[in-house]
C-alpha positions in Angstrom: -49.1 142.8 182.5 -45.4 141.6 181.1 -42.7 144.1 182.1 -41.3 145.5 178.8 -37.1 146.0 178.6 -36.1 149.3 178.0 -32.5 148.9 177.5 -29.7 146.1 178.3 -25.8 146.6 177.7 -23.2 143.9 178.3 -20.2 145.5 180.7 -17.6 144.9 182.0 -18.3 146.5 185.5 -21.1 147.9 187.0 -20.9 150.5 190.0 -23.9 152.0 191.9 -23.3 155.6 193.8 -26.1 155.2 196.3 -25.7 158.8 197.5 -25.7 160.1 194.3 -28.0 157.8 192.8 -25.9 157.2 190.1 -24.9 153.9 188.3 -21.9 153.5 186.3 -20.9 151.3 183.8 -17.8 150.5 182.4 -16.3 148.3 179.4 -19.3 148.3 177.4 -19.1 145.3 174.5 -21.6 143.4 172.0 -19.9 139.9 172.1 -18.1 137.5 174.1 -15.9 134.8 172.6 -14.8 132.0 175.0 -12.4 129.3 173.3 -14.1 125.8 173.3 -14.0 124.0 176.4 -13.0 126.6 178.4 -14.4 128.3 181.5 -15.5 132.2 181.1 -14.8 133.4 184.8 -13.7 136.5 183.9 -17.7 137.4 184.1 -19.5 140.2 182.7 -22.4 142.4 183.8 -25.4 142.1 182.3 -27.5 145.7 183.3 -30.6 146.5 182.2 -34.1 148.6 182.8 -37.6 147.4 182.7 -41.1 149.3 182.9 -44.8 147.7 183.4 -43.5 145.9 187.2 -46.8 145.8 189.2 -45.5 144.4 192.5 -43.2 142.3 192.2 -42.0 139.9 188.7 -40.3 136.5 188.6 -38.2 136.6 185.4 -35.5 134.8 183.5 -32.2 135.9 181.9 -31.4 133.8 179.0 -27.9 134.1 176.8 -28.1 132.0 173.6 -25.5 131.3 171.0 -27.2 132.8 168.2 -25.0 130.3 165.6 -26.9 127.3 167.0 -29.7 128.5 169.5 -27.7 126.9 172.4 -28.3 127.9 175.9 -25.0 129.7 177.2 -26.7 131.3 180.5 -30.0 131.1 182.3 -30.6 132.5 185.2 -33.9 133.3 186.9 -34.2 136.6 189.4 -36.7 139.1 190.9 -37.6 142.2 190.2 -39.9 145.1 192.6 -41.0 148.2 190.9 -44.6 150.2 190.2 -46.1 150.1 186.7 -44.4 153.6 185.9 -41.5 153.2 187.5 -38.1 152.3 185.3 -36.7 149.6 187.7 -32.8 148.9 186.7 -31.2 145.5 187.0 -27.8 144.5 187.3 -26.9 140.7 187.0 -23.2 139.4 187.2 -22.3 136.5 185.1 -19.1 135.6 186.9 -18.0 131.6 186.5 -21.3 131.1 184.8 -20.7 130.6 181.4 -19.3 127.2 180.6 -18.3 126.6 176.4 -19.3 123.1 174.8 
């Protein structure tokens, strides 16, 4: 079974209260504009929540450029969760991005 995404915002900060068990997130935003040539190391947080894991999943985040379906990002990473459990995910892009 494919894990299905639940939801996925772009922040500017993510922070996890482990006692609480709270996550917080901070600086929410739809787009990122980088001028050409430049690096983005400002970063960003990519957070989001998946359902269906059995086990454990190998997946891949992928940012395109949706003007000319150009790879910006990709980054595999591992999720661990049960099939109805929400499992959240939190991925920094710091010094990642790199602009043609």
């Amino acid at each position: 079974m494919i894990p299905t995404l639940q939801s996925l915002w772009l922040v500017d900060s993510v922070i996890r209260n482990e006692e609480a068990g709270k996550i917080v997130l901070a600086g929410l935003f739809n787009q990122i504009e980088v001028a050409q040539g430049t690096d983005y190391t400002a970063g960003a947080w990519v957070f989001f929540s998946v359902r269906g894991v059995h086990g454990v999943a190998d997946l891949n985040l992928i940012y395109v450029d949706l003007s000319d379906d150009e790879t910006l990002l990709e980054q595999p990473f591992r999720v661990e969760g049960g099939p109805l459990e929400t499992t959240d995910v939190a991925i920094s892009t710091v010094s990642t991005f790199r602009t043609p």
